[in-house]
C-alpha positions as CSV (number, residue, x, y, z in Angstrom):
1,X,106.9,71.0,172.3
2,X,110.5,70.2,172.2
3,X,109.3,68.9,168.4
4,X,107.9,71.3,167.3
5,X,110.7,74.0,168.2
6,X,113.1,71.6,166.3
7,X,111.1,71.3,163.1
8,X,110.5,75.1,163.5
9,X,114.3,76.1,163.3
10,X,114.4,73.4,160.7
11,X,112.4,75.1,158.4
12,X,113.7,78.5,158.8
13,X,117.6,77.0,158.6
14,X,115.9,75.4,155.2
15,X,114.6,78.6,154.0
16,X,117.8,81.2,155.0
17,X,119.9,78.5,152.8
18,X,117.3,79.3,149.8
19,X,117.3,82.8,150.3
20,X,121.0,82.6,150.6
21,X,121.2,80.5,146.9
22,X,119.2,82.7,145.5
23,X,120.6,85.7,146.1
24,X,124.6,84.1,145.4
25,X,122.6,83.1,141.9
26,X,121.3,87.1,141.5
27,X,125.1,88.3,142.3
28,X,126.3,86.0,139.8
29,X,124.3,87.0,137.2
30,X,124.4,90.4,137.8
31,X,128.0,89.8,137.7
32,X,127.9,88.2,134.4
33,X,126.2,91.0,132.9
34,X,128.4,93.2,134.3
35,X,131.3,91.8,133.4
36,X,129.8,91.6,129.1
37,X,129.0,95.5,129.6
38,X,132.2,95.9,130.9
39,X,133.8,94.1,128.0
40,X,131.7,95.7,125.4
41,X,132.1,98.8,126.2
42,X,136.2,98.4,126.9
43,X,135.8,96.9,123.3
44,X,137.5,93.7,124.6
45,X,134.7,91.2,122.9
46,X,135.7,88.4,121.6
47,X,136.0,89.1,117.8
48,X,137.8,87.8,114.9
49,X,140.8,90.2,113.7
50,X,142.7,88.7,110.8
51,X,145.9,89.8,109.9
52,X,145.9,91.6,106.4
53,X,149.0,90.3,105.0
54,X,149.9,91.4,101.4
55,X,149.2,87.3,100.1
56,X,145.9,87.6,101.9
57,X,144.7,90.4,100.2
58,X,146.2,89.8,97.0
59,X,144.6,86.9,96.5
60,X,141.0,88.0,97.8
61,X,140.8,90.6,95.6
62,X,141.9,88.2,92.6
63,X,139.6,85.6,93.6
64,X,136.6,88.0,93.4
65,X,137.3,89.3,90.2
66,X,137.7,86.4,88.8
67,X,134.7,85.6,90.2
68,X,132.8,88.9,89.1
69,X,134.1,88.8,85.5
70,X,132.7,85.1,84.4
71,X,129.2,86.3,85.8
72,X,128.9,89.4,84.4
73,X,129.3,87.7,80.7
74,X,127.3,85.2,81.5
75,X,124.6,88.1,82.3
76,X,125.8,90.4,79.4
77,X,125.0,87.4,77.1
78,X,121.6,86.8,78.2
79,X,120.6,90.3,78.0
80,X,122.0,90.5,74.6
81,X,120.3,87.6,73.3
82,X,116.7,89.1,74.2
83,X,115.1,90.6,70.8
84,X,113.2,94.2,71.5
85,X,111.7,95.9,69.3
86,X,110.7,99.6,70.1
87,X,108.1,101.9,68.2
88,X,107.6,105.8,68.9
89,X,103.7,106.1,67.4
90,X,102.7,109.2,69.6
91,X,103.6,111.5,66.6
92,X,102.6,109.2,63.6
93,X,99.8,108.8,64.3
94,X,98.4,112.2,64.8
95,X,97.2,113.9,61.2
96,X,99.4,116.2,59.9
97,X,96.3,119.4,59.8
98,X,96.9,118.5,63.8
99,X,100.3,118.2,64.2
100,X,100.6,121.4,65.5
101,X,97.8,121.2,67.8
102,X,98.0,118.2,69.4
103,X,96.1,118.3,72.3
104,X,92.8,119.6,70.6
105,X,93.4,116.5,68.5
106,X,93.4,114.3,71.3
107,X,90.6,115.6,73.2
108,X,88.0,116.0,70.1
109,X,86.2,112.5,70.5
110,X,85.2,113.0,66.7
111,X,88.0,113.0,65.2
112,X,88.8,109.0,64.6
113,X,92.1,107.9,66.4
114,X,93.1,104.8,64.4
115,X,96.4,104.6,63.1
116,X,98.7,101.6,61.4
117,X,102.3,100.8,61.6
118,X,104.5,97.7,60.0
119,X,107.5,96.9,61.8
120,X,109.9,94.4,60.2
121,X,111.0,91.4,62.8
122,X,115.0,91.8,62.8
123,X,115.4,88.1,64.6
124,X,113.8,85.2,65.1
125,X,111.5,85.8,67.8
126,X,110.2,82.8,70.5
127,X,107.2,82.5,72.1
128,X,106.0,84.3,74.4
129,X,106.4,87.6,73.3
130,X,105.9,90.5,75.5
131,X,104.0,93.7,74.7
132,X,104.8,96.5,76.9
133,X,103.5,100.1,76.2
134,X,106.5,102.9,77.5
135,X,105.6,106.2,78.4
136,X,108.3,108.5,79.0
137,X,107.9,111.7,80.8
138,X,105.0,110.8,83.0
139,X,105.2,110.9,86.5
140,X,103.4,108.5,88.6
141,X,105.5,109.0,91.4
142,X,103.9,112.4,92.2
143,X,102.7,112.5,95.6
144,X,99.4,113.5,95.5
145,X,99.3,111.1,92.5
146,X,100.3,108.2,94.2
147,X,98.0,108.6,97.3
148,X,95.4,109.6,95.5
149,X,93.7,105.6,95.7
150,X,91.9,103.9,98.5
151,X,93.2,99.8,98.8
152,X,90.7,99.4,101.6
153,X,88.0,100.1,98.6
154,X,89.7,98.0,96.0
155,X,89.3,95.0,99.0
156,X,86.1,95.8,99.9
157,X,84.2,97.6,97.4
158,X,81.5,99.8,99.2
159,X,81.4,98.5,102.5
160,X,84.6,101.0,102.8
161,X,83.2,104.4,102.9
162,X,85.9,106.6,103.6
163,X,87.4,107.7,100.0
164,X,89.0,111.0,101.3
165,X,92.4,109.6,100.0
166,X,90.9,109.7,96.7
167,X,90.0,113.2,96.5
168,X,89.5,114.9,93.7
169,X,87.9,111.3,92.4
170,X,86.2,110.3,95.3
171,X,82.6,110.6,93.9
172,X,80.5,111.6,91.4
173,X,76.6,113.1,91.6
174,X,76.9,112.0,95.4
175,X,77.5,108.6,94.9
176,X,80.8,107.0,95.6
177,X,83.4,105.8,92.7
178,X,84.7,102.4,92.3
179,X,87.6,102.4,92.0
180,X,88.2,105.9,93.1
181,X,91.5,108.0,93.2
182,X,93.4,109.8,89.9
183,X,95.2,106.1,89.6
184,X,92.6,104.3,88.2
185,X,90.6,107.2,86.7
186,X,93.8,107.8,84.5
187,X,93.7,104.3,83.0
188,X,95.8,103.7,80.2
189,X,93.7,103.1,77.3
190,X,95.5,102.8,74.4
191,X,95.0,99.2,72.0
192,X,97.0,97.2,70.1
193,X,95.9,94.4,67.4
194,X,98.7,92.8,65.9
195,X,98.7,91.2,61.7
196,X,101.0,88.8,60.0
197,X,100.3,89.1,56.7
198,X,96.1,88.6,56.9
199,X,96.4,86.3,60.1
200,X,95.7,88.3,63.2
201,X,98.3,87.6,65.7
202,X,96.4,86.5,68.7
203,X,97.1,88.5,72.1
204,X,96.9,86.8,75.5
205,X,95.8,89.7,78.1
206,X,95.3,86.9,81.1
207,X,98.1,86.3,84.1
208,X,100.0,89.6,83.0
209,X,99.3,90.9,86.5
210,X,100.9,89.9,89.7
211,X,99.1,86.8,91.6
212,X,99.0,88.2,95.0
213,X,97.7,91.2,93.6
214,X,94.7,89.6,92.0
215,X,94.1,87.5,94.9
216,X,94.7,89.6,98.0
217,X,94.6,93.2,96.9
218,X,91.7,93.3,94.5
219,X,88.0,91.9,95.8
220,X,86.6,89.1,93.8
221,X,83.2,90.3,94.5
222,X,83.5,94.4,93.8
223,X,82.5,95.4,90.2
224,X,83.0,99.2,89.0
225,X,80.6,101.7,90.2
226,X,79.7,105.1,88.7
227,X,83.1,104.8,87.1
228,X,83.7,107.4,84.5
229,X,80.8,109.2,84.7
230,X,81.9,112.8,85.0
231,X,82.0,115.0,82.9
232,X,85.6,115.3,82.7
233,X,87.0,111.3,81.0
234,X,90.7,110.7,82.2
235,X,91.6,107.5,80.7
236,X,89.9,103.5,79.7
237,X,86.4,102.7,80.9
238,X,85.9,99.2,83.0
239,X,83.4,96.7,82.6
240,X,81.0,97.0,85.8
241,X,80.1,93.3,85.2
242,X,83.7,92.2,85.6
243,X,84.8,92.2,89.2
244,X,88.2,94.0,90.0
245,X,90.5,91.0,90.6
246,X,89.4,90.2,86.7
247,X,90.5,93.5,85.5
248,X,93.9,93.0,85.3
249,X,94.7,95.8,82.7
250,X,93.9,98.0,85.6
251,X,95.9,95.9,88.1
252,X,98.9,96.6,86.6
253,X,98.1,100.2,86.2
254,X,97.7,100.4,89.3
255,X,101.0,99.1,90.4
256,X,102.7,102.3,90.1
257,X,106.0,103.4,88.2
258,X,108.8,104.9,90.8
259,X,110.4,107.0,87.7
260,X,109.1,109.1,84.9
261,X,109.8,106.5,82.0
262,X,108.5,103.0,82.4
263,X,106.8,99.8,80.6
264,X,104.0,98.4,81.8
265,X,102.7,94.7,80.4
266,X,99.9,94.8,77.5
267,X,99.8,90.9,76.6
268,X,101.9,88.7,75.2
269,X,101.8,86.8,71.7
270,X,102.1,83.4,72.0
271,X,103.0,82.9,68.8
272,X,106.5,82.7,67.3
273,X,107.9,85.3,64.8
274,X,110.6,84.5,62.2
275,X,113.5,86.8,60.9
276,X,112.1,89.2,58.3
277,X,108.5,88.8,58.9
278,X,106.4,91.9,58.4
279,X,103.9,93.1,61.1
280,X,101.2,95.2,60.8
281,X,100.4,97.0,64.4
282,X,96.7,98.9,64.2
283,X,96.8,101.3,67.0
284,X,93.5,102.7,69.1
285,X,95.4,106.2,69.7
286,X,93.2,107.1,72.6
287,X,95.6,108.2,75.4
288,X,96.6,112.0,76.1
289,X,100.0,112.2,76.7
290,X,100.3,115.5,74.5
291,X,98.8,118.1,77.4
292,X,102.8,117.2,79.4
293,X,104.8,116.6,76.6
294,X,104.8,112.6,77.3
295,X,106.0,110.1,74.8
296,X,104.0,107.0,74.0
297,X,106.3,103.8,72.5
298,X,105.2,100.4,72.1
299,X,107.7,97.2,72.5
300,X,107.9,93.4,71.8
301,X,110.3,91.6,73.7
302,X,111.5,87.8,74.2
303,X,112.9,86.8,77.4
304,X,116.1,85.4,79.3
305,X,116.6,83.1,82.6
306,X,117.7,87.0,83.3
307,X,114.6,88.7,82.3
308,X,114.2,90.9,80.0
309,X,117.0,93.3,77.9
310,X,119.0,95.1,80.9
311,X,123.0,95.0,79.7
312,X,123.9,97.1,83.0
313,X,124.1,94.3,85.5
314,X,126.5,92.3,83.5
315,X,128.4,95.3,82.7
316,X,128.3,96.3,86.3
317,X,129.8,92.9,87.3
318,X,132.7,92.9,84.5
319,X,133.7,96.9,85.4
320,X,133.9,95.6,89.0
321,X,136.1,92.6,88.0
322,X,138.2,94.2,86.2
323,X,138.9,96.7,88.9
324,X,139.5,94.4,91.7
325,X,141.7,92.4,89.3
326,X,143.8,96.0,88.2
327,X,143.9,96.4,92.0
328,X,145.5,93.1,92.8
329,X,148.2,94.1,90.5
330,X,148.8,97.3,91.6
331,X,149.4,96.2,95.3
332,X,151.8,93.3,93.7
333,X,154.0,96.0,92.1
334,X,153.8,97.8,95.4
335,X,154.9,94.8,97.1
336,X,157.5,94.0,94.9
337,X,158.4,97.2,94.8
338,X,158.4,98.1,98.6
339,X,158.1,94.2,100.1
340,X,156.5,94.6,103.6
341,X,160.2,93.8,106.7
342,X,158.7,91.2,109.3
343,X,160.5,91.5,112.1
344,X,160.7,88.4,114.4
């Protein structure tokens, strides 16, 4: 008995030292948290606070502009060696009996909508060329615009029934539309073919769209259904053989512009064009732009390690440089001027 009382108050000493620990561990973590509240809110953190002294800053701010400056010619210089070329064709190639009616140009599908341009090649020109078609004025950014598309459908095809995003081009006769929505139903549709001399220039309309738009946006196994069929036609029809991932015109129409002028990739010629030469553009004028007063241009352009022609950046960069570097001297002066007493 004597034993058992022993191993008994053994046990309990043994479990009132735990309980003891544990809580001594609880106080001293609440403690610890405590204390970094305290300190945060006190603002008393630990925390880096240099000393501005007038060398310090001086020489930051010429450091960084002479660190802007180099890279913004180095940009400037790409963007200037990228050759563009831009035509205006909305209003050469209506007729001049239409000229002043436009629009009933446009929308008369009798009246043949061919029309031919030369453009002269200012520099030589390396392969790839870009072809971009600009419309200026046209706002895909419109709200009801922009939601008016379903991506569940462009995944899925029909198995995705509910279209009510795509309102007012959600169906057609009762039966659904694919791809629905004012996006794709305004389609650009608009074609280029491009001459030197008698040999066609030939124009490469694959991988202009984004990969992980082709592969994880647009099914692989949902054609166009009942596409175009109204009785009101807003832009290019689709091949329903072709499934959407392989339609990549419409792809990248559907990637929509967040202002009211914007290029969108055509193709590109994978040919190269020397100074001088003379091409002959044969446009397919199909797309009404007239009804909003839009403006249709199409552009060539080569490419940088930069991109394409954008002299704002490297501008950007130099105006900065330069200011931080006017600024360094300004604080010189004032510190010659008015040198900062250190008292010890």
């Amino acid at each position: 008995m004597e034993g058992d009382g022993e191993s008994v108050s053994s046990s309990a000493s043994t479990a009132l030292v735990a309980a003891d620990v544990d809580a001594r561990s609880i106080l001293v973590l609440r403690g610890g948290r405590s204390k970094a509240m305290y300190q945060f809110t006190q603002q008393s953190l630990p925390a880096c606070k240099p000393v501005l002294t007038p060398t310090s800053v001086i020489s930051t701010l010429f450091l960084m502009g002479i660190f802007c400056i180099p890279i913004g010619l180095l940009s400037l210089h790409a963007s200037l060696s990228v050759v563009e070329i831009v035509e205006r064709y909305d209003s050469e190639c209506v007729p001049h009996q239409f000229r002043l009616n436009k629009v009933a140009y446009i929308k008369d599908s009798l009246i043949p909508k061919n029309c031919s341009r030369y453009l002269k090649v200012p520099k030589y020109m390396k392969a790839p060329i870009y072809i971009y078609y600009q419309l200026d004025n046209y706002y895909q950014n419109h709200r009801r615009y922009v939601k008016s598309r379903s991506d569940k459908q462009l995944r899925y095809g029909l198995q995705y029934n509910d279209t009510s995003s795509c309102i007012p081009e959600e169906s057609n006769d009762g039966l659904p539309i694919v791809p629905c929505g004012l996006i794709s139903w305004s389609l650009f549709n608009d074609t280029y073919s491009f001459f030197r001399g008698t040999d066609e220039l030939r124009i490469n309309r694959k991988n202009i769209a984004w990969k992980s738009d082709r592969d994880h946006k647009f099914g692989k196994h949902v054609f166009p259904f009942n596409f175009q069929n109204g009785t009101l036609i807003g832009g290019a029809m689709l091949d329903p053989n072709v499934p959407l991932s392989d339609q990549e015109d419409l792809i990248v129409w559907m990637r929509t512009a967040a202002l009211p002028s914007f290029r969108k990739l055509y193709g590109k010629i994978e040919e190269d064009l020397e100074a001088n030469d003379v091409i002959s553009i044969y446009f397919l004028n199909n797309y009404n732009t007239y009804s909003f007063g839009g403006r249709k241009k199409l552009v060539l352009s080569t490419a940088s390690w930069l991109g394409g022609r954008n002299n704002f950046l490297g501008m950007a960069y130099i105006a900065i440089g330069s200011c931080l570097i006017v600024l360094a001297l300004v604080f010189i002066l004032l510190h010659v001027k008015n040198p900062r007493i250190i008292i010890t």
